[in-house]
C-alpha positions in Angstrom: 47.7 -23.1 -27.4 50.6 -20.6 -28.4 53.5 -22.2 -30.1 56.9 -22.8 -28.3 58.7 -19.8 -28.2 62.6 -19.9 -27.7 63.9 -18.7 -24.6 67.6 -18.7 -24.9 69.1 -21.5 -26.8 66.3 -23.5 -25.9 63.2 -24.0 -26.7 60.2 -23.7 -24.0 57.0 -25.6 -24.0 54.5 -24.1 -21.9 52.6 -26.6 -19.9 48.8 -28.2 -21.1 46.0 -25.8 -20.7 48.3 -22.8 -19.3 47.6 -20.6 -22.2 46.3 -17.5 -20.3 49.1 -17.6 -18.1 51.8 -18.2 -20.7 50.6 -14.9 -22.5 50.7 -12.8 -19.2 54.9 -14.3 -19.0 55.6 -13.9 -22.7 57.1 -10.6 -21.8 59.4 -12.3 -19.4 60.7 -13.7 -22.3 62.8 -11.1 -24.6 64.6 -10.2 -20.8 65.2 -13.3 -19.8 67.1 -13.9 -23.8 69.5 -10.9 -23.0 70.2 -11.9 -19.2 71.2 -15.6 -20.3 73.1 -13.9 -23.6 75.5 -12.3 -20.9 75.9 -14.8 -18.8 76.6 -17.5 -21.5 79.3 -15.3 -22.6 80.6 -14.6 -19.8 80.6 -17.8 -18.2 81.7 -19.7 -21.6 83.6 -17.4 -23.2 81.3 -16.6 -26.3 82.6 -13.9 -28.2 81.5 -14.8 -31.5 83.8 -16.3 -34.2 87.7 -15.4 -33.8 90.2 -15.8 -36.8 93.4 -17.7 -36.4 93.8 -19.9 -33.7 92.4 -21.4 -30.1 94.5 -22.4 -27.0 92.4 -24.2 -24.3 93.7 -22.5 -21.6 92.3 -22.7 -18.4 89.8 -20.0 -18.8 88.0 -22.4 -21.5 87.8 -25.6 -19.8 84.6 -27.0 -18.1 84.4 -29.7 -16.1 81.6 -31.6 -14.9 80.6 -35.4 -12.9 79.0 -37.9 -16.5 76.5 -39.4 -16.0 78.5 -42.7 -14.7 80.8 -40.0 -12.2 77.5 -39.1 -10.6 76.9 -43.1 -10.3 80.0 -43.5 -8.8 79.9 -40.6 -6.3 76.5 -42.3 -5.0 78.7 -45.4 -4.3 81.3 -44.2 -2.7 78.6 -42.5 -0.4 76.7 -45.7 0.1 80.4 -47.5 0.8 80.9 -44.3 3.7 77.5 -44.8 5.5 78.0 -48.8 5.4 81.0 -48.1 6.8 80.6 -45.7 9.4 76.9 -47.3 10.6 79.0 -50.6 10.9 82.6 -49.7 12.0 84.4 -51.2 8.9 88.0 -50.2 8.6 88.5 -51.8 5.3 85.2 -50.5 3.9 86.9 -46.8 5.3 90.4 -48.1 3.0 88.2 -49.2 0.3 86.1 -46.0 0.0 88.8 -43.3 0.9 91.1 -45.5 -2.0 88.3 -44.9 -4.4 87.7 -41.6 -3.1 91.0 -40.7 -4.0 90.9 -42.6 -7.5 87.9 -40.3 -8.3 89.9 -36.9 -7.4 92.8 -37.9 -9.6 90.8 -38.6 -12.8 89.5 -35.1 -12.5 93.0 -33.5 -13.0 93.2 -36.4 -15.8 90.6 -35.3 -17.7 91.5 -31.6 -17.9 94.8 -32.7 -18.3 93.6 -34.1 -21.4 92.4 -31.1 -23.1 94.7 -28.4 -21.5 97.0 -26.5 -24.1 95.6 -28.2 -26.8 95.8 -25.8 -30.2 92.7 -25.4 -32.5 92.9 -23.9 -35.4 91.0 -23.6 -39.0 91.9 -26.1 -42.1 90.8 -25.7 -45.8 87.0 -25.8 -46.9 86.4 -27.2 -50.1 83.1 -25.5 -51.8 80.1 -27.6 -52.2 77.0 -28.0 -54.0 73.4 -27.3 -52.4 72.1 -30.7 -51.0 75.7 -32.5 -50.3 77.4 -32.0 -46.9 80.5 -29.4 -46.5 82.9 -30.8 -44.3 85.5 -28.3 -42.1 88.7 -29.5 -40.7 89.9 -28.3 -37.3 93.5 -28.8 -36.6 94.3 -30.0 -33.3 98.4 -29.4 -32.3 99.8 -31.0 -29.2 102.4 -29.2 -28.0 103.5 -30.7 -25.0 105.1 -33.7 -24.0 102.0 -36.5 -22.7 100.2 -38.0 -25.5 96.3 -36.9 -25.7 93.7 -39.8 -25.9 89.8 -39.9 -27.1 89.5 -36.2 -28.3 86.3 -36.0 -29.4 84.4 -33.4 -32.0 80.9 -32.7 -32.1 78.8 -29.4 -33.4 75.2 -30.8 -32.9 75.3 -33.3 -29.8 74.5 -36.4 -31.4 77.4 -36.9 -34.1 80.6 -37.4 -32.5 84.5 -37.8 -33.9 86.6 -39.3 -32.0 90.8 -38.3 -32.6 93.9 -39.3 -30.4 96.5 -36.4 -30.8 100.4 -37.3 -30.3 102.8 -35.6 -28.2 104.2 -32.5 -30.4 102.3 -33.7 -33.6 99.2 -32.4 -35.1 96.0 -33.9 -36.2 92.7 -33.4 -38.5 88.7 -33.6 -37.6 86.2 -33.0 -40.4 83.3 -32.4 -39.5 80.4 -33.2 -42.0 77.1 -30.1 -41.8 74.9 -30.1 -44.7 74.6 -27.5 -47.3 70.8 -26.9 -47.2 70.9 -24.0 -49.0 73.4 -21.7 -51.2 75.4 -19.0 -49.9 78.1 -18.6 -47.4 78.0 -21.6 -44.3 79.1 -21.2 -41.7 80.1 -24.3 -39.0 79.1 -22.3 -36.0 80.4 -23.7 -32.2 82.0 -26.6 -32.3 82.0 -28.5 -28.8 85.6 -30.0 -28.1 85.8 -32.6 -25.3 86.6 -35.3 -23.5 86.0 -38.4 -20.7 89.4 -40.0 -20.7 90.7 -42.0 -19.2 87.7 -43.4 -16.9 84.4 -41.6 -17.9 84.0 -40.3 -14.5 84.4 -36.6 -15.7 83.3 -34.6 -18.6 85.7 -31.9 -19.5 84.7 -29.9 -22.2 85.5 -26.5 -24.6 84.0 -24.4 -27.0 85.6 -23.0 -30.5 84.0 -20.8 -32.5 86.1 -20.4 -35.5 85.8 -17.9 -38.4 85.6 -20.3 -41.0 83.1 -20.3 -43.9 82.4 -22.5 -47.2 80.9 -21.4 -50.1 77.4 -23.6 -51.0 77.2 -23.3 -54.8 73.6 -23.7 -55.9 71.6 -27.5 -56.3 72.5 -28.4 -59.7 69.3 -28.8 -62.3 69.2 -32.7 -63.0 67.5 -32.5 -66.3 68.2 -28.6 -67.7 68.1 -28.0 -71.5 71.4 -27.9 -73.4 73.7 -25.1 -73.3 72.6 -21.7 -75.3 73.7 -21.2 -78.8 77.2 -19.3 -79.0 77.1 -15.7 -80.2 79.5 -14.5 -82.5 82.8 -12.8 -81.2 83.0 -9.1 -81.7 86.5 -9.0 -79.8 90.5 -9.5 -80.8 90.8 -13.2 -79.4 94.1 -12.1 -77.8 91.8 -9.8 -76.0 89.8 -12.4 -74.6 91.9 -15.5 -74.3 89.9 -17.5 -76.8 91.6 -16.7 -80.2 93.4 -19.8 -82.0 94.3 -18.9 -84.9 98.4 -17.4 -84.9 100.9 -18.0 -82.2 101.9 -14.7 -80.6 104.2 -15.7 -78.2 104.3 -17.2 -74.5 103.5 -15.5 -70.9 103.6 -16.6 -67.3 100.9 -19.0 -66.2 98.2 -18.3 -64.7 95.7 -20.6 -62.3 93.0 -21.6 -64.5 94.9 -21.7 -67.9 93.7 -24.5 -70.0 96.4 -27.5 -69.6 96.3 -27.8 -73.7 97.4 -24.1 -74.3 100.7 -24.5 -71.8 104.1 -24.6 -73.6 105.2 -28.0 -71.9 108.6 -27.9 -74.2 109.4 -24.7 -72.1 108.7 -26.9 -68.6 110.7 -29.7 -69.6 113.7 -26.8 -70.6 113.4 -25.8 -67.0 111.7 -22.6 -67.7 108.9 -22.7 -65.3 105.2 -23.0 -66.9 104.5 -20.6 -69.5 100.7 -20.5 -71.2 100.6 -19.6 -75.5 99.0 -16.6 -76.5 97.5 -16.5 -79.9 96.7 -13.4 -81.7 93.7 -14.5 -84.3 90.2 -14.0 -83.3 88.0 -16.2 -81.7 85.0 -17.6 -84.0 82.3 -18.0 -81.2 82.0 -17.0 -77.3 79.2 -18.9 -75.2 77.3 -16.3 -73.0 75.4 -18.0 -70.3 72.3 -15.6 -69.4 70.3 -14.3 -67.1 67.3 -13.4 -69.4 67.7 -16.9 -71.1 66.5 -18.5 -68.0 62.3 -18.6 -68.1 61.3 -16.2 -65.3 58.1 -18.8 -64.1 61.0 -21.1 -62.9 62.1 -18.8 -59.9 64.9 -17.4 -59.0 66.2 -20.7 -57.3 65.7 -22.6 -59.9 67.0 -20.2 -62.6 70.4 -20.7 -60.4 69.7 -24.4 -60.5 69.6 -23.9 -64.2 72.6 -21.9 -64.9 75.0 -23.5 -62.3 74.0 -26.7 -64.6 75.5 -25.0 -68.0 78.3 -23.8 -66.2 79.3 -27.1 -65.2 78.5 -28.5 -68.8 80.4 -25.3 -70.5 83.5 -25.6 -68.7 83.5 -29.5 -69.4 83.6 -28.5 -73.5 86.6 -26.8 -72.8 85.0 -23.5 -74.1 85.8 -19.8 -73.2 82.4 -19.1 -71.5 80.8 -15.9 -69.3 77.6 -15.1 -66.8 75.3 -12.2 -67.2 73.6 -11.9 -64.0 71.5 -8.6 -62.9 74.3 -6.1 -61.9 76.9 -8.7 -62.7 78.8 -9.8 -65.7 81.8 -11.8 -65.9 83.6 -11.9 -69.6 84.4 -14.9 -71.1 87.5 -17.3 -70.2 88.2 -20.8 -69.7 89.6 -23.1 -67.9 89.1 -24.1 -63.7 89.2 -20.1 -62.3 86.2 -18.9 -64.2 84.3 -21.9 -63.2 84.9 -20.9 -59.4 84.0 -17.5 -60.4 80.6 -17.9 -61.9 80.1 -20.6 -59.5 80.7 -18.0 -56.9 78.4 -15.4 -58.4 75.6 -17.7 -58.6 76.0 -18.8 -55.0 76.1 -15.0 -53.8 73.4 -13.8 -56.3 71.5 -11.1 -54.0 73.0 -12.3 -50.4 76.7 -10.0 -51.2 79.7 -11.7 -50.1 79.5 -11.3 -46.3 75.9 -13.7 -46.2 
């Protein structure tokens, strides 16, 4: 038997014994993709990520009957034949009251997700293997107070988040990193069955949001490559130590131990010390000093592991990669750069 092939978003399982006739309407199949593509984004508004934010207008709303609405629309039509087969007029009250009580939690529902802002929090970077989480921002701006907001993006794990009137509130939402590069969260569903579960309203945002998935880090590498001597002014390169040569503006990364605190506590803003003697050593972490048997995941593995132990030494380290080469600095920056390089090695910045 063939293998399910996906049709759409789903996947289709051609019925026992039904090869011969699943090959003759495998051609269906590419058509049929690009017909539902259309009408899903038509119908649902899927235009692919958009940058800034979401407002669930009208256009983006969904509403359908749960699962317990449909139960209770049988009821009520149970209650009506009882009714009119046996000339109740309180069974007409009861069922007409209900009736009614049904109608208004539809307009409650949408209610509860109508005008609702969505837009994109900070994404910390992550390791390969751990779980990256995004936050959406959701900001109320009217006056009625939304209840039960919840957050999925796969259908089975579900955040629930009340959102005050005029006020603002955070979702995370945990995906795991399964492999290194760029991730990205995809559509998120946004909905809702307040206030009686009757109704399931519902919305989709498709932010343009992205972490960066650093590669798995090698549990048991070897220790850090020998330093090569420094053929460089140390001024040059940030690492020399040996005569003060004066102070300049700080910049993110800078070591805390080289930052003239007696100019903070004067009130005149941080400044970093440059020194002017040249640096005995520089730590190059290489390519080529990776084994080439290990592969190139686990070379990544490797190096993302002497990265990590290099910057903890305090150290002015740099990464040769092929076609890249970062020169040696310290501090928290050049971490996040060669972490960065090693998460994009061969996928380019837009994977």
């Amino acid at each position: 038997m063939e293998t399910p092939q996906p049709i759409g978003s789903y996947t289709y399982e051609p019925p026992p014994n039904a090869s011969r006739w699943w090959l003759l309407l495998r051609p269906l199949g590419a058509p049929y993709r690009k017909i539902r593509g259309y009408f899903d984004r038509w119908l649902f508004q899927l235009h692919g990520a958009q940058s800034g934010s979401i407002v669930l207008a009208q256009r983006r709303i969904f509403i359908l009957p749960s699962r317990y609405g449909v139960i209770y629309l049988v009821a009520l039509l149970l209650m009506l034949t009882g009714s009119i087969n046996y000339n109740l007029s309180l069974g007409f009250v009861l069922t007409f009251l209900l009736a009614a009580l049904g109608v208004n939690s539809i307009l409650h529902t949408f209610r509860n997700l109508a005008r609702l802002k969505i837009s994109a929090g900070r994404v910390e970077p992550v390791f390969c293997g751990e779980h990256a989480h995004f936050t959406l921002i959701f900001e109320n701006p009217g006056a009625l107070f939304r209840y039960s907001i919840g957050v999925t993006r796969d259908g089975r794990h579900e955040i629930y988040i009340d959102v005050p009137a005029h006020q603002s509130t955070h979702a995370r939402v945990a995906i795991p990193a399964l492999r290194r590069g760029v991730l990205r969260p995809g559509r998120i569903t946004v909905f809702t069955r307040f206030p009686l579960g009757l109704c399931y309203a519902w919305a989709y945002a498709d932010l343009d949001i992205r972490c960066t998935v650093y590669p798995r880090i090698e549990v048991a590498a070897p220790p850090l490559p020998v330093p090569e001597a420094h053929h460089g002014l140390g001024m040059s390169h940030g690492a020399g130590q040996e005569d003060f040569a004066g102070l300049r503006s700080y910049n993110p990364g800078d070591s805390p131990r080289h930052i003239a605190w007696k100019a903070a506590a004067r009130d005149q803003g941080l400044m970093t010390k440059q020194f002017s003697g040249r640096a005995d050593t520089e730590l190059w972490l290489d390519w080529r000093a990776t084994a080439a048997t290990l592969g190139t995941e686990a070379r990544l593995s490797r190096l993302t592991r002497w990265v990590i132990d290099a910057h903890a030494t305090s150290i002015s380290f740099g990464l040769r990669l092929p076609g890249i080469e970062l020169p040696p600095a310290p501090g928290d920056a050049q971490r996040e750069r060669c972490l960065e390089a090693l998460a994009l090695h061969e996928l380019g910045r837009t994977a």
